[in-house]
C-alpha positions, 0 to 999 in steps of 0.5 A: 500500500505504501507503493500505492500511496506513493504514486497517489502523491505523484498524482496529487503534485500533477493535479489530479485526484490522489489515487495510486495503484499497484498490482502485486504478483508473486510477490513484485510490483508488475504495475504501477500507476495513479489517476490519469483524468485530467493529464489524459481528458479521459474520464476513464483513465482511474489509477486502476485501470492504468494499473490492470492494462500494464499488468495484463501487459507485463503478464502476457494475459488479461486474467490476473487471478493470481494477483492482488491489486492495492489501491488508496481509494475504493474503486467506483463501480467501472473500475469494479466491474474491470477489476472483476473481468481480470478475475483478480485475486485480491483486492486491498483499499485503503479509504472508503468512497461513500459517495461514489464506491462500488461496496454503494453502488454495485458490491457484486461486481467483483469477481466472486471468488477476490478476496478484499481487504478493506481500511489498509493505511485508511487514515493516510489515503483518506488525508490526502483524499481530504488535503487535496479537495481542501486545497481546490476549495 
């Protein structure tokens, strides 16, 4: 998570929203990456999609069951529903999104059998959540 949270404050010091993901496989980062919206004008450029489409490429395939996939922020639903096309193995978050997370939205959209893991360094990811937003306002 720290790895993530690393690239959380890349994507705070870029203006975009402090998400940062990495995707973990036999024990090393094969992915690494943060939000992308506003640098790319791509409403779908979340740091997990970044991070799902480089592992898939790192990997050689597109299903990363053997994976775990950490993120600062609960994924919104399309990133849920991305996450669970790769059938990831396990899934790890740091903040809850109450507003816009999948768990409200669609809590089935994962892959039946990913393990998660919620609250992993939650006050750090939802700080820099609540630094960012306060510094906009």
């Amino acid at each position: 998570m720290r790895a993530a949270l690393a690239e959380a404050q890349l994507a705070y010091e870029q203006g975009e929203v402090p998400v940062g993901a990495v995707v973990v496989c036999k024990g090393r980062i094969v992915a690494r990456g943060h939000n992308l919206t506003e640098t790319l004008h791509d409403v779908t450029a979340h740091a997990e999609m970044q991070v799902l489409t480089a592992a898939a490429d790192v990997l050689g395939g597109k299903y990363l069951p053997t994976c775990t996939l950490y993120v600062t922020v609960e994924p919104c639903v399309m990133c849920a529903g991305a996450i669970g096309w790769t059938q990831m193995g396990r899934l790890v978050f740091g903040a809850a999104d109450e507003k816009r997370g999948y768990r409200r939205f669609a809590p089935e959209a994962l892959h039946p059998k990913t393990e998660v893991v919620a609250g992993v360094l939650q006050e750090e990811c939802a700080r820099l959540m609540s630094d960012f937003f306060k510094q906009r306002r």
